[in-house]
C-alpha positions in Angstrom: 5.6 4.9 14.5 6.8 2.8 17.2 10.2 0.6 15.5 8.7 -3.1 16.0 10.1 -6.6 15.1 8.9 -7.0 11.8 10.3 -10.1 9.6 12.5 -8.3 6.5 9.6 -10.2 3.7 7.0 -8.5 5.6 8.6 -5.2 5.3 10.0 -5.7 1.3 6.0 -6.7 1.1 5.0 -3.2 3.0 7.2 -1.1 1.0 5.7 -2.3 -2.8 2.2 -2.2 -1.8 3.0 1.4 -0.3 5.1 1.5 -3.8 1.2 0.7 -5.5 -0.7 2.9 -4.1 1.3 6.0 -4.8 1.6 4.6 -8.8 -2.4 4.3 -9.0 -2.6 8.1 -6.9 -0.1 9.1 -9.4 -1.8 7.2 -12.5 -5.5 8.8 -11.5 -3.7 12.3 -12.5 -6.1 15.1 -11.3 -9.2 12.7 -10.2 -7.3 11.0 -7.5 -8.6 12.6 -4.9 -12.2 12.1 -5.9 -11.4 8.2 -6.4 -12.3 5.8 -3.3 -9.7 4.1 -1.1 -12.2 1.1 -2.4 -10.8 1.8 -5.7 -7.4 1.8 -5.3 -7.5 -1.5 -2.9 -8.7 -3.2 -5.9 -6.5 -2.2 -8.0 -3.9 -3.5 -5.4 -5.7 -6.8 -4.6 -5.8 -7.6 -8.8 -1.8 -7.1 -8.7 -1.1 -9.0 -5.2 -4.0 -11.1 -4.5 -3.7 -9.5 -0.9 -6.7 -8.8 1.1 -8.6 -5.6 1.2 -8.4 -6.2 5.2 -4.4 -6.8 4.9 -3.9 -3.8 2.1 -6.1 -1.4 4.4 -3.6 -2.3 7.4 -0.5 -2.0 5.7 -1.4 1.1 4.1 -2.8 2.9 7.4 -0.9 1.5 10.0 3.0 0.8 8.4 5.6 3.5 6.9 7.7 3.0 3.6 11.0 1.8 5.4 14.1 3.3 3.0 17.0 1.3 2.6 15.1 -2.2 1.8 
């Protein structure tokens, strides 16, 4: 991915939801890959109040940045 000008919230706020989604994967055990991407938004959007739209573009178009 291309390195762009995002503000250093944005990318603390990029890293925990990415932080999520791995917990819930990891949570769902053995049935996580039967479970919808559905799912695990709104397991996301209960925790942040984010937006399916917003979680679905963080998720698929952003990387875990390290050092944040």
């Amino acid at each position: 991915m291309k390195e762009d000008k995002r503000r250093f919230s944005s990318v603390l706020r990029d890293n925990a939801i990415h932080r999520m989604y791995e917990e819930e994967r990891r949570k769902a055990g053995e049935y996580a890959p039967y479970l919808s991407k559905g799912y695990y938004y709104g397991r996301i959007q209960e925790q942040t109040g984010l937006s399916f739209r917003m979680i679905s573009q963080i998720l698929n178009h952003t990387e875990e940045r390290g050092n944040v």
